[in-house]
BAKE-527423 format. One line per 5 residues: number of its first residue (from 1); their letters; for each residue x, y, z of C-alpha. Coordinates in steps of 0.02 Angstrom, whole numbers, always signed. Layout:
<zavexs>
NUM> a> X Y Z; ...
</zavexs>
This chain:
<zavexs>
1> xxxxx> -3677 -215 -932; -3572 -343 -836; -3466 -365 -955; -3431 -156 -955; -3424 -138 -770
6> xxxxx> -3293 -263 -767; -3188 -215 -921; -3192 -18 -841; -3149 -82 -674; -2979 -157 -760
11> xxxxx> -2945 -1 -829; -2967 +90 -693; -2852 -35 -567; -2708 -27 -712; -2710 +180 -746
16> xxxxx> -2685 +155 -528; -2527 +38 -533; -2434 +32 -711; -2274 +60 -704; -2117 +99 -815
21> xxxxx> -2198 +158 -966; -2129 +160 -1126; -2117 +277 -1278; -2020 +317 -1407; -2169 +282 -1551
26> xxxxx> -2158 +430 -1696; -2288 +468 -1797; -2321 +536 -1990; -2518 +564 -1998; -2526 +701 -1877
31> xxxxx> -2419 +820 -1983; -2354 +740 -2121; -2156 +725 -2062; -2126 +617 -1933; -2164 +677 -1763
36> xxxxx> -2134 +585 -1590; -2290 +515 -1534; -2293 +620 -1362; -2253 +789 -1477; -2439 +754 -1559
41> xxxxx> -2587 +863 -1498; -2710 +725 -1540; -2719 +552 -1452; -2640 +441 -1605; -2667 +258 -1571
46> xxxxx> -2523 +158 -1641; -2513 -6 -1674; -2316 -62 -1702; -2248 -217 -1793; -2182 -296 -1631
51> xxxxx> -2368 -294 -1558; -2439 -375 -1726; -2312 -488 -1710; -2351 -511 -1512; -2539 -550 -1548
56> xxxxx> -2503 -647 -1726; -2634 -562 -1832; -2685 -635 -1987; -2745 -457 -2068; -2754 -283 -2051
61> xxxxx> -2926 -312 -2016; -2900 -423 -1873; -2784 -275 -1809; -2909 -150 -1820; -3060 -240 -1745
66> xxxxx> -2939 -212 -1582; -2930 -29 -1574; -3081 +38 -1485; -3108 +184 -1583; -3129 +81 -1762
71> xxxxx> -3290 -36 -1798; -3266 -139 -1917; -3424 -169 -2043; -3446 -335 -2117; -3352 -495 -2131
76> xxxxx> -3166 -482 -2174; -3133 -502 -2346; -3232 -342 -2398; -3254 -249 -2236; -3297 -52 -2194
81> xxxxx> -3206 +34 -2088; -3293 +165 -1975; -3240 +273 -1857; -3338 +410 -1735; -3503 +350 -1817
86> xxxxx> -3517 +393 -1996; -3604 +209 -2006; -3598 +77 -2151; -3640 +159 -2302; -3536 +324 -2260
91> xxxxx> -3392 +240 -2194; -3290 +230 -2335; -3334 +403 -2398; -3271 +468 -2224; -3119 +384 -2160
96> xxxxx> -2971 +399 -2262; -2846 +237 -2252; -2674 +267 -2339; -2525 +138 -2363; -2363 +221 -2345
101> xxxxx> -2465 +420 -2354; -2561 +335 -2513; -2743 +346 -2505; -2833 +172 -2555; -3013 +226 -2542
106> xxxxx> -3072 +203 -2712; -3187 +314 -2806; -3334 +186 -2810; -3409 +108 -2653; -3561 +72 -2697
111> xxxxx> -3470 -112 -2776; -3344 -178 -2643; -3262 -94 -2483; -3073 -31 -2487; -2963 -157 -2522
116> xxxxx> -2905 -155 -2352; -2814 -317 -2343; -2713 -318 -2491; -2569 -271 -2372; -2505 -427 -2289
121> xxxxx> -2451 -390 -2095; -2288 -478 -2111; -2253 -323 -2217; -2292 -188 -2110; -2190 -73 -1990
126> xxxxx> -2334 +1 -1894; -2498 +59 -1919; -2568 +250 -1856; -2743 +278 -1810; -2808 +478 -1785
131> xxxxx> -2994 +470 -1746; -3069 +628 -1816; -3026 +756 -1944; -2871 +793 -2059; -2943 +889 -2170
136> xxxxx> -2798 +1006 -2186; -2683 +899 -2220; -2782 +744 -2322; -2940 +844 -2393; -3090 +767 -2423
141> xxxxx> -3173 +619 -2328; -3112 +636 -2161; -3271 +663 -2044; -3208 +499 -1955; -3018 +520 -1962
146> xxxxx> -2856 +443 -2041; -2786 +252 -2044; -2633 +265 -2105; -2519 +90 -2120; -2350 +121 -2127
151> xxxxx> -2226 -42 -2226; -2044 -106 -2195; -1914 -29 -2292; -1787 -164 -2275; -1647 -47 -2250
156> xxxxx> -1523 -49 -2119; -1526 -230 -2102; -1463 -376 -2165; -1580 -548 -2162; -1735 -590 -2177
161> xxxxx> -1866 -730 -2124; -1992 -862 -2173; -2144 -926 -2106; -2304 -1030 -2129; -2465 -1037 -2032
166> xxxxx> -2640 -1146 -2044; -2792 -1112 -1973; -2954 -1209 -1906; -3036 -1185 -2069; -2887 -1269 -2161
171> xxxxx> -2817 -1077 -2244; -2636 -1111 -2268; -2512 -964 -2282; -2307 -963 -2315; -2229 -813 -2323
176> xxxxx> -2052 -757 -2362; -1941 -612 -2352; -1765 -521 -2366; -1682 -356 -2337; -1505 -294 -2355
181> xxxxx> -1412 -167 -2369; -1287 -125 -2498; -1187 +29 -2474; -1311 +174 -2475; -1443 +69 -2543
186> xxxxx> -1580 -29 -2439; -1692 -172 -2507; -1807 -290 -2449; -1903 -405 -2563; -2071 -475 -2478
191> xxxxx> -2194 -609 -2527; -2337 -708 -2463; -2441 -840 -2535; -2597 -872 -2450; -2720 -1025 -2468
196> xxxxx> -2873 -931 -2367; -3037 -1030 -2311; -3152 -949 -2210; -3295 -994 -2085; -3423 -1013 -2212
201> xxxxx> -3455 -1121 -2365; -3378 -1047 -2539; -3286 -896 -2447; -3137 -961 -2494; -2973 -878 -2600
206> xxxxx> -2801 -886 -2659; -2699 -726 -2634; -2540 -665 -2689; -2460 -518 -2627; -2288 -467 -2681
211> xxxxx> -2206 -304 -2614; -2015 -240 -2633; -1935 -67 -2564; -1785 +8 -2623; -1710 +160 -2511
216> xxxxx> -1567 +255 -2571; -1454 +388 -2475; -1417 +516 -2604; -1321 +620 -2476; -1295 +631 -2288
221> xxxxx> -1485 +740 -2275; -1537 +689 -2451; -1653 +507 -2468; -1755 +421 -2584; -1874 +280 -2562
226> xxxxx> -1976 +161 -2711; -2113 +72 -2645; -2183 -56 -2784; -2326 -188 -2717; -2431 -320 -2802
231> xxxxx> -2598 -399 -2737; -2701 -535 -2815; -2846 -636 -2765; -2970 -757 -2864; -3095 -839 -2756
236> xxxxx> -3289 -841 -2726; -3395 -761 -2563; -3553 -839 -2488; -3718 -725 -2482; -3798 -679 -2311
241> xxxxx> -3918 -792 -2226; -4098 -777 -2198; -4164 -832 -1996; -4200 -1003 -2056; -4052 -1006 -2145
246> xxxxx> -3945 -979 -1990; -4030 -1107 -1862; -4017 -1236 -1994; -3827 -1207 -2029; -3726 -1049 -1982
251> xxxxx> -3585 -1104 -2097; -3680 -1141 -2261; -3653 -1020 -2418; -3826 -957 -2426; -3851 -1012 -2613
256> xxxxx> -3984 -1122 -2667; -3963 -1284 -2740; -3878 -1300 -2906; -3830 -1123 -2898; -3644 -1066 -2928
261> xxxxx> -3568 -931 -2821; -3513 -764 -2865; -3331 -765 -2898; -3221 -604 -2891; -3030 -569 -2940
266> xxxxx> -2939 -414 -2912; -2782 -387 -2974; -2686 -218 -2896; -2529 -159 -2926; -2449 +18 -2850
271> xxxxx> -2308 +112 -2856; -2228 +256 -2766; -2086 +382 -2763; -2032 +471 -2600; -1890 +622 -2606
276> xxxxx> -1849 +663 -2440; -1725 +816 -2420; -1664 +892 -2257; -1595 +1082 -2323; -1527 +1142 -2164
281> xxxxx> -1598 +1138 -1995; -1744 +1246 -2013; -1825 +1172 -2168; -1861 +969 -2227; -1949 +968 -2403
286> xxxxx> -2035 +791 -2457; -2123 +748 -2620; -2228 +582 -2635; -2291 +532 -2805; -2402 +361 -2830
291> xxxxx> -2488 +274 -2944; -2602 +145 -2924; -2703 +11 -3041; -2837 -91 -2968; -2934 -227 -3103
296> xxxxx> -3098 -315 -3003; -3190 -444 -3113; -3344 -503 -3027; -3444 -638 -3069; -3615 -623 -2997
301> xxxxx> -3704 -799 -2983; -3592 -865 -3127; -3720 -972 -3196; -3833 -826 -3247; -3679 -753 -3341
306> xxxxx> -3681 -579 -3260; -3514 -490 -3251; -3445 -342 -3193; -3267 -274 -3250; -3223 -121 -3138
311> xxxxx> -3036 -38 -3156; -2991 +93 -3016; -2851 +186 -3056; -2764 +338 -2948; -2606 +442 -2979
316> xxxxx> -2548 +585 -2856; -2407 +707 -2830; -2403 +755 -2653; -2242 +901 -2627; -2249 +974 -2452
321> xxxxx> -2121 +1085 -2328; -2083 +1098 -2162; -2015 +1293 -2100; -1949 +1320 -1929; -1925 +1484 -1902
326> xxxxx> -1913 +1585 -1730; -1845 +1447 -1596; -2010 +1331 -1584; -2111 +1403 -1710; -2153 +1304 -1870
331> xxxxx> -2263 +1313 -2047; -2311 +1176 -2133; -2370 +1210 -2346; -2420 +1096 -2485; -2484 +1067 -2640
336> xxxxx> -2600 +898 -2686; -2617 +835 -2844; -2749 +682 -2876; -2834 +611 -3039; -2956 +456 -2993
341> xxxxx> -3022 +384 -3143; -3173 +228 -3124; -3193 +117 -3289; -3353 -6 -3273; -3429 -123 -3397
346> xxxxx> -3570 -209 -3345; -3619 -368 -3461; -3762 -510 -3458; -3961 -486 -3401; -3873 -282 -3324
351> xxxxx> -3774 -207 -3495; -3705 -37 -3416; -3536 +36 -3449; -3462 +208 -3345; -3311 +282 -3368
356> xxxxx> -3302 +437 -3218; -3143 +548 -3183; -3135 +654 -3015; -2963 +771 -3025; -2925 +889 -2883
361> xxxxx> -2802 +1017 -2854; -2758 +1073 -2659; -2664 +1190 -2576; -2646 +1198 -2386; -2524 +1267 -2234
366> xxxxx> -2500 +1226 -2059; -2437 +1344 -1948; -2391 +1317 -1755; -2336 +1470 -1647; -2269 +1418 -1473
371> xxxxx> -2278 +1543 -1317; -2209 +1448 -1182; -2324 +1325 -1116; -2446 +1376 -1243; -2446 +1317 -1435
376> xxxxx> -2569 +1380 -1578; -2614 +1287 -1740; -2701 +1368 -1865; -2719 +1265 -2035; -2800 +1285 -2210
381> xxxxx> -2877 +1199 -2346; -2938 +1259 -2535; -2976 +1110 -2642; -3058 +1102 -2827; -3121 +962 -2902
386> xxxxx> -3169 +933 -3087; -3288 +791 -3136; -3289 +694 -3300; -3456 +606 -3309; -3493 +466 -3454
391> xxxxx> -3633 +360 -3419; -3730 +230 -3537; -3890 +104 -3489; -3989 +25 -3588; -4024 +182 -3741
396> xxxxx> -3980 +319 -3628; -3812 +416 -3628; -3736 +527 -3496; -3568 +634 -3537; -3563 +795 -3448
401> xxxxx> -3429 +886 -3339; -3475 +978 -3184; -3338 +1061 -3029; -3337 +1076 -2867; -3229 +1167 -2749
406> xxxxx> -3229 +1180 -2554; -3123 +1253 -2392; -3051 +1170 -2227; -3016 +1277 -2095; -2928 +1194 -1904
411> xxxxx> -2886 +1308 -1731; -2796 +1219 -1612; -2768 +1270 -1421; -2644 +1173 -1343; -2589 +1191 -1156
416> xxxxx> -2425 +1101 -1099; -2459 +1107 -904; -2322 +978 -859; -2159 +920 -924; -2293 +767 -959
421> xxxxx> -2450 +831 -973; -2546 +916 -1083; -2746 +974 -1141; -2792 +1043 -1296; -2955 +1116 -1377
426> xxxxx> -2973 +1101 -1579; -3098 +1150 -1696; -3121 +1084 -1865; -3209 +1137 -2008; -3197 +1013 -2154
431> xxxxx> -3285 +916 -2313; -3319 +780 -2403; -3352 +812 -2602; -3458 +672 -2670; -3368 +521 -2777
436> xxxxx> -3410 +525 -2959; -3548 +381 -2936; -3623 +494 -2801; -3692 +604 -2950; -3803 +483 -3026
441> xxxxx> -3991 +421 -2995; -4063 +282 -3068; -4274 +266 -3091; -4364 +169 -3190; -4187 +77 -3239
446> xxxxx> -4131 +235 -3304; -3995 +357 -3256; -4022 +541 -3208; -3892 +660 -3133; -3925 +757 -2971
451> xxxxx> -3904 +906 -2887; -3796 +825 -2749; -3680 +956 -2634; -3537 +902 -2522; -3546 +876 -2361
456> xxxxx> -3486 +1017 -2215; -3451 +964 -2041; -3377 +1084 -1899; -3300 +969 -1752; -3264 +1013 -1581
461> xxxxx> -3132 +927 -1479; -3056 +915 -1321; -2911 +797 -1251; -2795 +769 -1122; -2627 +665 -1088
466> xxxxx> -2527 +620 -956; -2437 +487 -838; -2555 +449 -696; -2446 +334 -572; -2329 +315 -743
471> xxxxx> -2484 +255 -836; -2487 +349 -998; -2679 +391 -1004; -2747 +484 -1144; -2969 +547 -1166
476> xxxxx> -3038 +640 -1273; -3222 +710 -1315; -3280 +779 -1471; -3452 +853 -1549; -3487 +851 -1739
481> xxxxx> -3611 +924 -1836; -3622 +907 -2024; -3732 +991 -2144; -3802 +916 -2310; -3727 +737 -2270
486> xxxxx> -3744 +627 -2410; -3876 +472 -2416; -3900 +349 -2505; -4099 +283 -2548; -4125 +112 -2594
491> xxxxx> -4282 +27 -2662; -4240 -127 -2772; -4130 -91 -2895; -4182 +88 -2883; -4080 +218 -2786
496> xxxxx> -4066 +390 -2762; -3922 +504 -2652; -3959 +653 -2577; -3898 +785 -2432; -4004 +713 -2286
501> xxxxx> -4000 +885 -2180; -3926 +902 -2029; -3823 +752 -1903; -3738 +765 -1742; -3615 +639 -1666
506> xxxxx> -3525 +668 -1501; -3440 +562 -1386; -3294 +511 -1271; -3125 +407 -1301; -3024 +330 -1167
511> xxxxx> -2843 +235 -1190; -2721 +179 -1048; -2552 +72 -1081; -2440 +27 -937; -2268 -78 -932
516> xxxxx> -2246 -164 -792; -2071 -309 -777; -2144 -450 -881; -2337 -381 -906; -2385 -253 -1031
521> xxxxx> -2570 -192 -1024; -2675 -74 -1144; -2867 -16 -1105; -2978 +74 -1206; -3169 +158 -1233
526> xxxxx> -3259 +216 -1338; -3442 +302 -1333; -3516 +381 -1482; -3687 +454 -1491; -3759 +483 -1654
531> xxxxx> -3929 +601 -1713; -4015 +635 -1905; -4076 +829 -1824; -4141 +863 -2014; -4198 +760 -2154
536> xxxxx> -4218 +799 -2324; -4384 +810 -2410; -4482 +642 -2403; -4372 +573 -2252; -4469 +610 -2108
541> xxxxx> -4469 +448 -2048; -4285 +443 -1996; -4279 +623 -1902; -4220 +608 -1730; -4163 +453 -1763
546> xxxxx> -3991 +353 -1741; -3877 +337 -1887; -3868 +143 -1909; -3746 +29 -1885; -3637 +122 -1741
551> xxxxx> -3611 +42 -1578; -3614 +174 -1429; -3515 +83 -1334; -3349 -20 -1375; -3224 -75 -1246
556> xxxxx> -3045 -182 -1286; -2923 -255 -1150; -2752 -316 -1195; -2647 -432 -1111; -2454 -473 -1157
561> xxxxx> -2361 -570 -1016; -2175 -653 -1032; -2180 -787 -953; -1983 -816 -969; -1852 -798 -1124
566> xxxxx> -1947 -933 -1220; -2110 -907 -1189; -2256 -769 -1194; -2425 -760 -1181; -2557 -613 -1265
571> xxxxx> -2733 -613 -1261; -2871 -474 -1313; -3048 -423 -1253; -3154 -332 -1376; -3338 -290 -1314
576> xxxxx> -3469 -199 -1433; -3635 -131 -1391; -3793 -169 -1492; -3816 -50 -1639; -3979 -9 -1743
581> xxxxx> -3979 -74 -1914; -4041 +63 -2011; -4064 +245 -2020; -4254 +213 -1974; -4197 +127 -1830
586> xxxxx> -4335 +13 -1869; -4312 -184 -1862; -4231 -187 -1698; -4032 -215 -1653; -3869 -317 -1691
591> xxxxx> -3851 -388 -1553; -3700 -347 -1436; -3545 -458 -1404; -3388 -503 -1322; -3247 -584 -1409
596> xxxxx> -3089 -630 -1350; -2931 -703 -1440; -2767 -785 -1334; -2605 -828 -1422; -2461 -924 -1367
601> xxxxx> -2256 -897 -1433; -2138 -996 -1381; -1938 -967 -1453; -1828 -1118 -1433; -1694 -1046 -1505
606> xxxxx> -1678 -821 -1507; -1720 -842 -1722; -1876 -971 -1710; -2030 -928 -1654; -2177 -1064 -1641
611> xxxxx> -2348 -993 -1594; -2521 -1054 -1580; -2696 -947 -1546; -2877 -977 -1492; -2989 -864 -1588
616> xxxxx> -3157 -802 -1498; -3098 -939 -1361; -3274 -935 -1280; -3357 -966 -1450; -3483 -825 -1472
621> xxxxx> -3612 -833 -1583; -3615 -657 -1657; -3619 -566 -1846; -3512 -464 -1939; -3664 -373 -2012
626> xxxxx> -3871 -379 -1988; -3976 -311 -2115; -4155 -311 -2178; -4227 -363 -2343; -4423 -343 -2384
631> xxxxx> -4443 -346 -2203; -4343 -517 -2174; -4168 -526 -2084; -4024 -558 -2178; -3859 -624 -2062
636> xxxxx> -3681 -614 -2105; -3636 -745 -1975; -3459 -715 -1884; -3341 -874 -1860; -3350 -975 -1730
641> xxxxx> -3199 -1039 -1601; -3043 -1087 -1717; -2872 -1112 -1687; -2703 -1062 -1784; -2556 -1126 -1808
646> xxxxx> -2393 -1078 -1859; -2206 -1042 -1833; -2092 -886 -1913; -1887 -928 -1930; -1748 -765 -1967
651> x> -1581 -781 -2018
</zavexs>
């Protein structure tokens, strides 16, 4: 509680006396063409290159962890990404990350997280977060909102840079990359080669990831941009520790004695194709296509010769239009086009194979009518998805294909008081349609398919932004309810899903950001309250209960002083509240913790930058996840204090 009343009382003391603020941030999430950041109804959080650059993050993970209104699930080479409470086993069915506008989620979660990481940070131009909804514009699975990470281009430049960085835990990383431009043709080529050793015994990998961009200028309003990237990783993970495990040694691997560890590789490769045309000056017309190939091998406890070959493959055509018609009045239409197709082959003591399709058509529109200081949104959604369903274990064969189709509806109220200021009032009506390996129960070590619905949720929202002594200040407070959310029973190897009933989630976010001469600050809250109202049949025991694995409260202060033209200083505060660790909310809490990171660059000369960090600097003992097996504790244990090295050279 200390910790809170102190972090709150900084906020409070910088909203009072910031000073020169700065803007000038655009975003693409909100509407799907890119919008200044202060033209957005919603309180975006955006994260730009120079601030990753600032703080020297080593993943988009480590990024994320600093925005107040994301909890991060689990350690970070498979983590869950969670926003307004959906909790860990709904995150990634409910918050929809995209690289470059292309979603990543894949159609499977129930056998790794996103691929969140396979991004490298040196690559990327900024990153938008939108806490809550987007269903109009994205579809399904946004409950908990959008992360979308936005990558270099390389055009309008000439140069590039190299760099190399090592870390307590002896991960060595070099990176390298160039961008020039050649008439009306931009490209930058990008690579990194990483060496990665964690905290823990056998969580160690090699990555590769290779990305290049090519941007052409057709014409003056004309533009088209390729986008190709390449990720690989082969390395093993440890398994989580048991109480006795941890006093003895937090960093061990968790394996017994003579047993190998489970080895993964993924292999991912994407592509896309932007056309960007500006007709006159009432109407811009865009069309993204993508496709994207993800191979994971896994290896689970090699010794015992169980393997799992999954392939996740996605392609989309995304065309959309922007109208402006009477003098501030605009309309916003699309069409979405996405086939997600899962191959699995399961081999050794667990023969299973699966081969499930999900293909959805969309069409939506976006309208905004402005009355002086007034505006009005009104959006819709219709989306229909068909499912191809092939399923074989042990004698028993599944092939059978079943549809679904479902509505998003938005109303937005927004009041301009001020040539500054504004408020708003939304309301959001939107769905999440299971994933293909939602559809399936297993009993007895057999498979059945279910009756399984989607998901409805109506949210309520209000916000407000403004300068408060030139302090850009932004809150908001929102209420969700959701019918038929989608669960997940476990027993063994046994599991069923169903449509729980009825949740709530409400709550309050707070951000601040002020510039003073050589000090930049940034604040921000977050309180989320979360409530199962109705369970399905034979679930009693978790009505009225929290939904596990959310925080209620999370707080993050950052710090970035110059010191002079050679040297700066950054540092971070990130506190998080204790959480219950299951629907049941029985087995008590993760505990809470505070974390802080502090990095130092120095610049000799204007093109070299040498930099090292502290990470958690007042070495807390925490974990990246709790949970409970046949009524034991199982620990994910966090790292410890470590230090980084590194230095970053452009010409």
């Amino acid at each position: 509680m200390r910790t809170k009343i102190a972090l709150l009382s900084l906020i409070i003391s910088a909203v009072a006396y910031g000073a020169d603020i700065e803007l000038g941030k655009s975003v693409i999430s909100a509407t799907g063409f890119e919008t200044a950041q202060k033209d957005t109804v919603k309180n975006v959080s955006v994260v730009t290159a120079q601030e990753i650059e600032e703080k020297n993050y080593q993943s988009v993970t480590d990024v994320l962890k600093d925005i107040p209104s994301v909890n991060v699930i689990g350690d970070s080479s498979s983590p869950k990404i969670d926003m307004r409470g959906q909790g860990k086993d709904n995150a990634d069915s409910n918050v929809q990350i995209l690289i470059d506008g292309v979603t990543i989620n894949t159609i499977d979660s129930s056998h790794g997280s996103t691929p969140l990481n396979t991004v490298a940070v040196e690559n990327i131009e900024r990153i938008e977060v939108i806490p809550g909804g987007g269903a109009i514009l994205y579809g399904s699975g946004t409950r908990g909102g959008i992360i979308n990470i936005i990558t270099k281009t390389g055009a309008g430049y000439q140069g590039g840079s190299i760099g190399a960085e090592y870390t307590s835990y002896s991960t060595k990383k070099g990176n390298v990359s160039y961008g020039t431009t050649l008439g009306k043709l931009g490209v930058s080529v990008d690579y990194l080669d990483e060496r990665y050793k964690g905290f823990r015994d056998e969580d160690e990998s090699d990555n590769k990831n290779f990305q290049t961009t090519l941007n052409y200028d057709l014409a003056e309003d004309k533009k088209l941009a390729f986008k190709y990237l390449r990720f690989e990783e082969k390395g093993t993970y440890p398994t989580s520790l048991t109480r006795k495990q941890i006093n003895e040694d937090r960093e061990q691997s968790g394996y017994a004695s003579g047993i190998l560890p489970s080895e993964k590789e993924i292999k991912k490769n994407e592509f896309s194709l932007k056309y960007e045309q500006k007709i006159n000056d009432k109407i811009d017309f865009n069309i993204l296509t993508s496709y994207h190939d993800m191979n994971m091998v896994t290896h689970e406890y090699k010794d015992m010769n169980q393997v799992m070959d999954m392939d996740d493959t996605r392609i989309a055509v995304k065309p959309k239009m922007r109208v402006k018609y009477r003098e501030n009045d605009e309309l916003i239409f699309g069409y979405d086009y996405v086939k997600a197709k899962l191959d699995r082959k399961s081999t050794g003591f667990i023969k299973a194979d699966a081969n499930l399709t999900k293909e959805t058509n969309s069409l939506f529109v976006l309208n905004k009518n402005n009355f002086g200081k007034l505006e009005f949104t009104q959006g819709f959604r219709y989306e229909y998805a068909d499912y191809n369903l092939y399923r074989k274990y042990n004698k028993l064969l599944i092939d059978k294909t079943v549809s679904e189709d479902n509505f998003a509806l938005e109303f937005v109220t927004n009041y301009l008081y001020s040539d500054t200021g504004n408020i708003y009032a939304r309301i959001e009506r939107g769905f999440t349609s299971p994933k293909p390996t939602d559809l399936f129960d297993r009993e007895n070590n057999q498979y059945t398919l279910n009756n399984l619905e989607s998901e409805k949720y109506l949210t309520y929202e209000i916000g407000a932004r403004d300068y408060i002594y030139d302090s850009l200040v932004g809150i908001t407070g929102f209420y969700t309810t959701t019918e038929d959310e989608i669960y997940k029973d476990t027993h063994g190897i046994n599991f069923n899903f169903k449509n729980i009933g009825k949740t709530e989630r409400y709550g309050v976010e707070l951000s601040a950001e002020q510039y003073f001469d050589k000090l930049t600050l940034r604040e921000g809250y977050s309180y989320i309250k979360t409530k199962i109202k109705e369970t399905a049949p034979g679930e009693s025991n978790t009505k009225g209960k929290e939904i596990g694995n959310v925080p209620n409260h999370k707080l993050s202060l950052s710090l970035d002083y110059k010191l002079n033209d050679k040297v700066s200083l950054s540092s971070t505060t990130v506190y998080s509240a204790k959480y219950y660790l299951n629907n049941s909310n029985t087995g008590g809490k993760q505990n809470s913790y505070t974390v802080t990171n502090v990095t130092i660059n120095y610049y000799p000369i204007p093109t070299l930058k040498l930099y090292t960090g502290i990470n958690n600097i007042f070495n807390e003992k925490y974990y990246d996840s709790v949970s409970m097996t046949k009524n034991e504790y199982m620990f994910d244990p966090a790292a410890e204090r470590n230090f980084v090295f590194g230095f970053k050279y452009n010409f």
